[in-house]
VMD Tcl script that draws the C-alpha trace (Angstrom):
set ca {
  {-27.65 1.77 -11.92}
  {-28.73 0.15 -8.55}
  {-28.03 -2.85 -9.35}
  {-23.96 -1.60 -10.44}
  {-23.37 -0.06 -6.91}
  {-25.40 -3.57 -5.48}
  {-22.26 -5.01 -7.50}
  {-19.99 -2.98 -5.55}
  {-21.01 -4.32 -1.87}
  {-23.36 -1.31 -1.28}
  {-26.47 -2.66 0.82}
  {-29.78 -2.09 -1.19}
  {-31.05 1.43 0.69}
  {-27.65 3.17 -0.30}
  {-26.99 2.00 -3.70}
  {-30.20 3.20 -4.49}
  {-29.75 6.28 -2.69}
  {-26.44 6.89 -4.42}
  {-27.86 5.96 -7.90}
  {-31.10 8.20 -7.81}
  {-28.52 11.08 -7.32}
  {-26.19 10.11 -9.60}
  {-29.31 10.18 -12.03}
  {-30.10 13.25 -10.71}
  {-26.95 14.61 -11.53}
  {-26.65 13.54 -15.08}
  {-29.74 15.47 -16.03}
  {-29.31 18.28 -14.08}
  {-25.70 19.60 -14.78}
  {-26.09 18.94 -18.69}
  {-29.26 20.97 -18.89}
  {-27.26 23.60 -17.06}
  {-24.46 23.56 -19.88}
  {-27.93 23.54 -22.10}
  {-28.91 26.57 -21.24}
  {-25.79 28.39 -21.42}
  {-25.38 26.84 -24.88}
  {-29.41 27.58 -25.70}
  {-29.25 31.59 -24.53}
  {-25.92 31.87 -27.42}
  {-27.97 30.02 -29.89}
  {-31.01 32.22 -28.89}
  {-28.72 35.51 -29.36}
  {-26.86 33.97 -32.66}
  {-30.45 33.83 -34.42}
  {-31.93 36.83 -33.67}
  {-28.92 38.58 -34.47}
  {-28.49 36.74 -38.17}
  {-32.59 37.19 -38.63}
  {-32.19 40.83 -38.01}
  {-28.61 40.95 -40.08}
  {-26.29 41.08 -37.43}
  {-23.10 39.20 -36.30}
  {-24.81 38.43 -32.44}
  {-22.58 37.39 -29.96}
  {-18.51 36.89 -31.34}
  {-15.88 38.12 -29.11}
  {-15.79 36.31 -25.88}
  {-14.40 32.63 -26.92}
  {-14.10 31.48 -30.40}
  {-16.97 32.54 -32.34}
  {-18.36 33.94 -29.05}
  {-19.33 30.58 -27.80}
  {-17.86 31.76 -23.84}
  {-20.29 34.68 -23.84}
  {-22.96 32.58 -21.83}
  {-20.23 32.15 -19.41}
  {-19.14 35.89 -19.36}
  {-22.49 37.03 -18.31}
  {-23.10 34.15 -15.76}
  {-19.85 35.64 -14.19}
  {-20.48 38.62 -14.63}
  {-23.99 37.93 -12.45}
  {-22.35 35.96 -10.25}
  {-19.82 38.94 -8.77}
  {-22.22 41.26 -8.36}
  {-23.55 42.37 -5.30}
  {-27.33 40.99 -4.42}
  {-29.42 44.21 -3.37}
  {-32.75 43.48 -1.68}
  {-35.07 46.58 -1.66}
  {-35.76 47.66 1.91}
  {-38.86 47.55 1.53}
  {-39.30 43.66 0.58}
  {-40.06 41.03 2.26}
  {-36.78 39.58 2.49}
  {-37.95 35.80 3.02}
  {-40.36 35.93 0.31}
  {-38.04 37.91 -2.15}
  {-35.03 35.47 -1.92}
  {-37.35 31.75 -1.99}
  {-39.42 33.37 -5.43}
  {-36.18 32.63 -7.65}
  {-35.46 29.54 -5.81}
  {-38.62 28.40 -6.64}
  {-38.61 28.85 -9.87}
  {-35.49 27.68 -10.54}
  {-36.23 24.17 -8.79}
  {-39.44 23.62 -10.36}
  {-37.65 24.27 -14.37}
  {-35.55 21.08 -12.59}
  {-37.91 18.82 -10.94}
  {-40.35 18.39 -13.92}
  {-37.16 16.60 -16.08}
  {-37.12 14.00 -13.44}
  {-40.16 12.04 -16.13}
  {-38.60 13.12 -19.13}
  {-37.71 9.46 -21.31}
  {-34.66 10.80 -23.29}
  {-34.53 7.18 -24.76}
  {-35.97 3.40 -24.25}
  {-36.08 2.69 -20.80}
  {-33.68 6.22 -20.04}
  {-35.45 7.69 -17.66}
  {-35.12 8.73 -14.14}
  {-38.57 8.03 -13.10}
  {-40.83 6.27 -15.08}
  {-43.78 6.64 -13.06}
  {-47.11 6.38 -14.66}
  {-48.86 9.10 -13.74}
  {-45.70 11.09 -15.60}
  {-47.82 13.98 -17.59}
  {-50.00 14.58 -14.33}
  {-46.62 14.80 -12.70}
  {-45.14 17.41 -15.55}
  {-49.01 19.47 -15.52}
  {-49.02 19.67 -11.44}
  {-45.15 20.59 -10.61}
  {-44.99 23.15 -13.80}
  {-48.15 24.89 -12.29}
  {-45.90 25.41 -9.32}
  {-43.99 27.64 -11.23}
  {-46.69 30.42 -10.80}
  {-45.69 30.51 -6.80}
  {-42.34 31.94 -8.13}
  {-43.42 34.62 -10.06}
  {-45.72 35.79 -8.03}
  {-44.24 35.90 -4.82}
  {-41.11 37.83 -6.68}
  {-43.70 40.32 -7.79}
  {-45.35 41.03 -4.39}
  {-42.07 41.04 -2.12}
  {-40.83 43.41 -4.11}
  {-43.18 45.83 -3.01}
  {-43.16 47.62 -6.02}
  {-45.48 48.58 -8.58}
  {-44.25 47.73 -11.72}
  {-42.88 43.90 -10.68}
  {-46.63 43.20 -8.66}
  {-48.27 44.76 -12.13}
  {-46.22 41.58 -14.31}
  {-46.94 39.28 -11.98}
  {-50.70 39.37 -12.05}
  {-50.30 39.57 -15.83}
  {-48.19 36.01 -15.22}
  {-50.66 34.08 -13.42}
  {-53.42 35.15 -15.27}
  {-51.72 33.98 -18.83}
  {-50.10 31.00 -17.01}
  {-53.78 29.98 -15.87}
  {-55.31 31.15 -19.08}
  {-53.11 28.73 -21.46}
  {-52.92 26.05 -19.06}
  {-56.69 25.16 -19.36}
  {-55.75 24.97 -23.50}
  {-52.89 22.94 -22.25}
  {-55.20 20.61 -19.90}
  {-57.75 19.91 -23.07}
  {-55.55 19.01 -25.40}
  {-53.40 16.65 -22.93}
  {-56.66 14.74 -22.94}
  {-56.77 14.17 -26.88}
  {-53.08 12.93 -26.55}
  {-53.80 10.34 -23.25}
  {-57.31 9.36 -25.08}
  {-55.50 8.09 -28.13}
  {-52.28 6.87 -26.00}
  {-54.25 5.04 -23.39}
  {-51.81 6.28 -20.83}
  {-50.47 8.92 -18.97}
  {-46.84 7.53 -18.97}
  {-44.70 9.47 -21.15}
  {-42.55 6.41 -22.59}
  {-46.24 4.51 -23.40}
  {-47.20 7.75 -24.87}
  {-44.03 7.72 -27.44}
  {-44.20 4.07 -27.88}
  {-47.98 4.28 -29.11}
  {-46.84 7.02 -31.83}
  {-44.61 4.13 -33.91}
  {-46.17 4.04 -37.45}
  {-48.98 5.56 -35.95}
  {-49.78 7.59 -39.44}
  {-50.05 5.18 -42.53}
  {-47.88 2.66 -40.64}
  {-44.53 4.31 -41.65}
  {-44.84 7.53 -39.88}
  {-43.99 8.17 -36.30}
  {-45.78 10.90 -34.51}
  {-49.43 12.22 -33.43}
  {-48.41 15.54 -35.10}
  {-48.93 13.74 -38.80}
  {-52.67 12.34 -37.66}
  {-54.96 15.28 -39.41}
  {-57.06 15.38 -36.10}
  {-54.06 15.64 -33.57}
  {-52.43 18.42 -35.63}
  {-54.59 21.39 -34.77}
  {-53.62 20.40 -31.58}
  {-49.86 20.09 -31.79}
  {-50.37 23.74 -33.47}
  {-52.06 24.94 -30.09}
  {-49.67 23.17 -27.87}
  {-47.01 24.65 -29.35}
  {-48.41 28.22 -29.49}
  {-49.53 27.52 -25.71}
  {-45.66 26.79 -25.11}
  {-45.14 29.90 -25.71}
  {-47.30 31.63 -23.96}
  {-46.64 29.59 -20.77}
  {-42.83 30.54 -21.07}
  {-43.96 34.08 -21.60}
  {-41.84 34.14 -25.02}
  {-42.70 36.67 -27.95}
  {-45.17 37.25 -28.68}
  {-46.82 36.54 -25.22}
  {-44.03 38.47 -23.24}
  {-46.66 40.85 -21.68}
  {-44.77 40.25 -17.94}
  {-41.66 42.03 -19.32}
  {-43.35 44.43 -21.33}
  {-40.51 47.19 -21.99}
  {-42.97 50.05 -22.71}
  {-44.93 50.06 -19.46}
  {-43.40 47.34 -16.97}
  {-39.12 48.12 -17.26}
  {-38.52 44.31 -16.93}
  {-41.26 42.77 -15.16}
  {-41.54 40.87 -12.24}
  {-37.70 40.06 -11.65}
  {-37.09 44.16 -11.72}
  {-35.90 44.39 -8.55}
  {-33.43 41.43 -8.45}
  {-29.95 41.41 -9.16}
  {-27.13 38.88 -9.38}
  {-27.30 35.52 -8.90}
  {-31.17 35.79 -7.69}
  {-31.80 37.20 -11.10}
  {-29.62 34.61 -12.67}
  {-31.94 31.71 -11.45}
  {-34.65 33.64 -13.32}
  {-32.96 33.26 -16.62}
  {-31.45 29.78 -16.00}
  {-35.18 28.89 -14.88}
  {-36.49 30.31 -18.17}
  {-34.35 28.99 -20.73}
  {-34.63 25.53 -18.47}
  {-38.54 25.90 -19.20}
  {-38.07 26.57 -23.10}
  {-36.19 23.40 -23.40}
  {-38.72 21.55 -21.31}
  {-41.88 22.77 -23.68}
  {-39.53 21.56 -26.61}
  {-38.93 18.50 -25.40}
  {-42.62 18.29 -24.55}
  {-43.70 19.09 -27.87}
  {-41.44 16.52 -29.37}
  {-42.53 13.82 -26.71}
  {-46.10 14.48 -26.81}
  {-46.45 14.69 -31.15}
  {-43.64 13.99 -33.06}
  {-42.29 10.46 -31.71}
  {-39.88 11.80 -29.19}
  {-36.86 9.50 -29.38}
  {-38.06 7.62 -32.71}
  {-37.22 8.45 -35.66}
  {-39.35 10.60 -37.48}
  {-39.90 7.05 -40.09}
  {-40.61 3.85 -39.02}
  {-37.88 2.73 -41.15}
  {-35.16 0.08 -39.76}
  {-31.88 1.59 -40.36}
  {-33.15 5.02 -38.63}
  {-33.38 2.89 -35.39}
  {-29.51 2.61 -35.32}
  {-29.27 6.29 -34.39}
  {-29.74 6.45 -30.22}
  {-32.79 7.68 -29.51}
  {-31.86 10.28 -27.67}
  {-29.90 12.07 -30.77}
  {-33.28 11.70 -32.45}
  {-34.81 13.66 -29.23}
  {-32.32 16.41 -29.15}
  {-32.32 16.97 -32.57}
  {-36.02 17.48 -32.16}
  {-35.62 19.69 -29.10}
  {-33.20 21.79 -31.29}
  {-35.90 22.59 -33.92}
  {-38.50 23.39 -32.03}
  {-36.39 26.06 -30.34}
  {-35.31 27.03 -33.07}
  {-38.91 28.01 -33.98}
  {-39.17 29.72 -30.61}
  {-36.39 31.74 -31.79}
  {-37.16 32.31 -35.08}
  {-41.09 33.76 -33.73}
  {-39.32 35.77 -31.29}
  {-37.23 37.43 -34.07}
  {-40.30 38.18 -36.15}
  {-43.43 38.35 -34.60}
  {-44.87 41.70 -32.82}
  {-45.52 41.96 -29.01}
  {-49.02 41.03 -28.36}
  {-51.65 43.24 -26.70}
  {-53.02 42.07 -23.40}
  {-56.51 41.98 -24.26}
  {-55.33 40.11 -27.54}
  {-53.38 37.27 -25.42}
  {-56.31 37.01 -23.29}
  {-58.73 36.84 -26.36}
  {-56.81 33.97 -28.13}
  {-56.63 31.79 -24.84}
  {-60.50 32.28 -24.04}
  {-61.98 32.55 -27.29}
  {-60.30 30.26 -29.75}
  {-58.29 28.04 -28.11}
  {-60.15 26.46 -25.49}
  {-63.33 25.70 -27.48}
  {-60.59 24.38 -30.30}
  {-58.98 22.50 -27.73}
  {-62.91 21.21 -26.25}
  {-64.11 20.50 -30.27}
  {-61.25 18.48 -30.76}
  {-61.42 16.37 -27.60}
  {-64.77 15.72 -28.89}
  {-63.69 14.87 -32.17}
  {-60.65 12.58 -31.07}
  {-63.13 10.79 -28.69}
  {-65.81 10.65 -30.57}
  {-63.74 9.01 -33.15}
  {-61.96 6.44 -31.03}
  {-65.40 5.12 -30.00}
  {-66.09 4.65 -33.15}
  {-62.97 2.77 -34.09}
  {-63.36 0.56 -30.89}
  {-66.84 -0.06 -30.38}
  {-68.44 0.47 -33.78}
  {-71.15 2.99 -35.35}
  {-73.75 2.90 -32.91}
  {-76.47 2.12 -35.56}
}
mol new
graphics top color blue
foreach p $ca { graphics top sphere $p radius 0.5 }
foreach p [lrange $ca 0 end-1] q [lrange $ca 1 end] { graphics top cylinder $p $q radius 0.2 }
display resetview
């Protein structure tokens, strides 16, 4: 894209500055309409899971009701407790919001389609979505209320909890890709499985851990069952209580901006992101990136579909799973994944 507005007379320094937010803009005002799109799909399965009709009057088939509520957000009237700390209580959603954005910034969406394909990309994706802790926290304890500073702790302790899961089983992925650039790490996965299949998720000692990365997903995006920060029974709404309009609006674009990212993660990081799920010719003709959003689709659609069905964890339960089982799953298997890749490149050592 530099090199098109090079064509067009621009000097080097603002052709690249032009294209880098031109790229910018491409990913960032799609994912936007994604969201809107993602919350109606979210409310149109829950609603047919639990045998109702979900969303249907505002547009045809209720496909503008994203759009109501956004404006309906956007005209009301911000209130900030008096209380607060105003500063702190108006950069938390900000920050939140920014970080769901940054992290795409790595994401390959196809073959050399990426904004920055940098090759420290998953420690890029691991360091700027911890940032996303600063957010919720802060919105918790400028609030100077009970209940939001009560989810908050619960936040970053489950954040930092699954993250360490998260951080283990990253390892077993960049141990078998031999990189820590995200396009490498698809491009190893072609016929990786039999020859024929694309995908770490179909290797039998990568799939526990595209099981935990995906459960971690949700408990990093605080989705059922791991919604403990919004806990109806004893936290109203959790940390974002006290907001209103569009400073609570950035909270749920930042959320649903997060769920995509974990899906696209999960499809990036297991199952081949934008190849085909066979190493078959004619499945190449299909852009990759309809391969990658087809992928994103399903694994949301199995966020939604555990949302719909599964009961609220207790705390101590969340807590127990992170400690307990994953992490020393997540530790056996880097051990196992290792210890197996020495093997296959060095030989038995007898």
């Amino acid at each position: 894209m530099t090199a098109f507005f090079q064509w067009l007379g621009l000097p080097f320094e603002a052709a690249w500055f032009i294209a880098t937010i031109a790229g910018i803009l491409l990913i960032a005002l799609p994912l936007m309409l994604a969201v809107a799109m993602i919350i109606y799909a979210d409310r149109k399965i829950w609603a047919a899971m639990a045998l109702r009709r979900g969303p249907n009057v505002v547009g045809p088939l209720g496909l503008l009701q994203s759009f109501a509520d956004g404006l309906k957000v956007f005209l009301q009237e911000t209130i900030i407790p008096s209380s607060a700390n105003k500063v702190l209580f108006l950069m938390a959603p900000i920050i939140t919001f920014t970080v769901a954005l940054i992290v795409w910034a790595v994401i390959p969406f196809q073959a050399g389609v990426v904004l920055s394909n940098i090759n420290v990309g998953l420690l890029y994706i691991l360091a700027a979505s911890s940032l996303g802790v600063y957010g919720i926290i802060l919105a918790g304890w400028a609030s100077n209320s009970k209940y939001p500073f009560y989810s908050a702790i619960r936040a970053a302790a489950q954040m930092v909890s699954y993250e360490v899961s998260i951080g283990f089983v990253l390892i077993a992925v960049v141990l078998w890709a031999g990189s820590f650039n995200l396009s490498t790490i698809v491009d190893a996965q072609q016929g990786h499985v039999l020859s024929f299949l694309n995908g770490f998720g179909f290797n039998p000692l990568l799939f526990p851990m595209a099981v935990v990365f995906f459960i971690s997903s949700l408990a990093e995006t605080q989705r059922a069952p791991f919604d403990l920060t919004e806990a109806e029974s004893e936290l109203v709404a959790g940390y974002q209580t006290e907001y209103s309009s569009m400073a609570f609006a950035l909270y749920w674009l930042g959320e649903y901006a997060n769920v995509i990212l974990m899906c696209a993660l999960n499809a990036i990081l297991f199952w081949g992101g934008y190849l085909p799920p066979i190493d078959w010719a004619p499945l190449y003709y299909v852009p990759g990136i309809i391969w990658l959003f087809a992928k994103i689709l399903f694994f949301f659609f199995c966020f939604s579909w555990v949302k719909a069905t599964v009961p609220r964890y207790r705390y101590d339960q969340l807590m127990r799973l992170g400690w307990k089982i994953f992490l020393p799953l997540s530790l056996t298997f880097v051990f196992l994944v290792s210890g197996w890749l020495m093997i296959q490149r060095v030989g038995m050592p007898w």
